[in-house]
C-alpha positions as CSV (number, residue, x, y, z in Angstrom):
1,X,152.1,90.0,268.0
2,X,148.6,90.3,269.6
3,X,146.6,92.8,267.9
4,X,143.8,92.5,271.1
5,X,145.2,91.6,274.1
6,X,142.1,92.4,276.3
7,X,140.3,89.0,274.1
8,X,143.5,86.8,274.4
9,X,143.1,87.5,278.3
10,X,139.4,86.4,278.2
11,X,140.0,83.6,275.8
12,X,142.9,81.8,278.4
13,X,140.4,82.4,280.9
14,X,137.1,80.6,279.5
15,X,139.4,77.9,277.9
16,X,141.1,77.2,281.8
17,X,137.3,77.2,283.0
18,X,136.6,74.1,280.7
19,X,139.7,72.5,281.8
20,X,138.4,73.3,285.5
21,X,142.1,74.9,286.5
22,X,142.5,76.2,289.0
23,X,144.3,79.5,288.1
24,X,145.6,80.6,284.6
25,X,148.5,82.9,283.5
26,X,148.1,85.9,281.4
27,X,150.3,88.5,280.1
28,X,150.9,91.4,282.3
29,X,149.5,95.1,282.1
30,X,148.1,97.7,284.1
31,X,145.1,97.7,281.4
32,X,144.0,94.0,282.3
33,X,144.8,94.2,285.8
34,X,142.2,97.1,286.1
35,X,140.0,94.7,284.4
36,X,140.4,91.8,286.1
37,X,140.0,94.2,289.5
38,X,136.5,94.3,288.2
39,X,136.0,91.1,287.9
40,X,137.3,90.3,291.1
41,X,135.0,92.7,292.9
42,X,131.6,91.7,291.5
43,X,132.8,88.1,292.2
44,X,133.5,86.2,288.8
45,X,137.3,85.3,290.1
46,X,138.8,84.5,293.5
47,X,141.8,87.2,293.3
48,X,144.9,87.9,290.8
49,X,148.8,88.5,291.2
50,X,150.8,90.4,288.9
51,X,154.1,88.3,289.1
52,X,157.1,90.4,287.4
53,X,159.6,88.1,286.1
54,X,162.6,90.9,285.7
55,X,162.8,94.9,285.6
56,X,162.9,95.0,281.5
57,X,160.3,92.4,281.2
58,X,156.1,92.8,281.5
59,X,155.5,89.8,283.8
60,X,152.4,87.7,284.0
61,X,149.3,88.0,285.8
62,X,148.4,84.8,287.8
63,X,144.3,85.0,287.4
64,X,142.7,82.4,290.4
65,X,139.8,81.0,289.1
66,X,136.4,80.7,291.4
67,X,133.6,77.5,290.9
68,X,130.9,77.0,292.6
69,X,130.4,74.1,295.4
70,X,129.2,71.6,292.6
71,X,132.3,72.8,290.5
72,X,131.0,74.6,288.0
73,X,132.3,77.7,287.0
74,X,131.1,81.0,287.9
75,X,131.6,82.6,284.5
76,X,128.8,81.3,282.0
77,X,130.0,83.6,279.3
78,X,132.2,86.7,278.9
79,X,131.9,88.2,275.5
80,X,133.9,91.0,274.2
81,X,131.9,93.7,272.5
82,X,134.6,96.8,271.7
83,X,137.2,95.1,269.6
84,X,139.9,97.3,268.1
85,X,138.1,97.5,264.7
86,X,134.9,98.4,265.8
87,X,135.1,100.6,269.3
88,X,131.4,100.8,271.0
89,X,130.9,103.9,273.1
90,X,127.5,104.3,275.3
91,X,126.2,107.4,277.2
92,X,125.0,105.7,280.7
93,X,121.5,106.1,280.0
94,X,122.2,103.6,276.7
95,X,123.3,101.4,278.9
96,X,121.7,97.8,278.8
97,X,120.9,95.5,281.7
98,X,123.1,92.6,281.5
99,X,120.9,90.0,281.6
100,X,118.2,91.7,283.4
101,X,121.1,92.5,286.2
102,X,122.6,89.1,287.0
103,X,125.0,90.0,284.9
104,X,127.7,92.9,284.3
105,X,129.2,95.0,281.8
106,X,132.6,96.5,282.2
107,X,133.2,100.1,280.8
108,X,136.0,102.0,280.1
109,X,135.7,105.6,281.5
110,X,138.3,108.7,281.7
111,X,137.8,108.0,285.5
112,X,138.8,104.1,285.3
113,X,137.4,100.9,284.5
114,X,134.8,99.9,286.3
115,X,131.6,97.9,286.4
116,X,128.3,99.3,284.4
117,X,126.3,99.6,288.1
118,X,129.2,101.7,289.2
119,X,128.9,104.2,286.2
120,X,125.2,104.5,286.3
121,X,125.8,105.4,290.3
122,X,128.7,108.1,288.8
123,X,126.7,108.9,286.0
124,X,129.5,108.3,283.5
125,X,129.2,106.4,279.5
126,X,132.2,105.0,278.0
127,X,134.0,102.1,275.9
128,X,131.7,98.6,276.7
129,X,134.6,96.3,276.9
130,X,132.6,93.3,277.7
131,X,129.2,91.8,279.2
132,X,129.9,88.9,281.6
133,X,127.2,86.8,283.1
């Protein structure tokens, strides 16, 4: 049993960027594919798939994995910050810059999840789930 499942997802992901893979599966839910909808729109991953094995089952999620043209990956470092023992909640003017802006935070927010640029335009604080630069 995986008491966080959001930090297993990240974990498979920055271990398959050492390996340099090009894609990694994760287990499947709508939770981490809203995340991972983030990530793909500020550009840290090529795209996802949610693959559903069968009707009773979750599935998988089939995360494609984006490098630069040296081959270097794109993510540097994702950190989790709101961990099931220890939830972090911001207002969006508490909101820090992620590495002065090159980087992002992803919040979780009664209207979605969604990147900490996008909130400060909405005017919305929530659950920091992670900073990623």
């Amino acid at each position: 049993m995986n008491t966080d499942p959001l930090a297993d997802m990240f974990t498979r992901i920055r271990n398959a960027y050492v390996r340099q893979h090009e894609k990694v599966l994760v287990p499947a839910s709508q939770f981490k594919a809203n995340v991972l909808k983030v990530l793909k729109e500020e550009g840290y991953i090529k795209d996802y798939k949610i693959v559903t094995v069968d009707k009773k089952k979750s599935g998988l999620i089939t995360v494609y994995l984006k490098y630069d043209s040296e081959g270097n990956s794109i993510i540097s470092k994702l950190k989790r910050v709101s961990k099931p023992g220890c939830r972090v909640y911001h207002r969006v003017e508490n909101f820090k810059k992620v590495l002065d802006g090159l980087g992002t935070a992803i919040i979780s927010t009664h209207k979605g999840i969604m990147s900490d640029k996008e909130c400060r335009k909405l005017k919305l604080g929530g659950e920091v789930l992670c900073y990623i630069w």
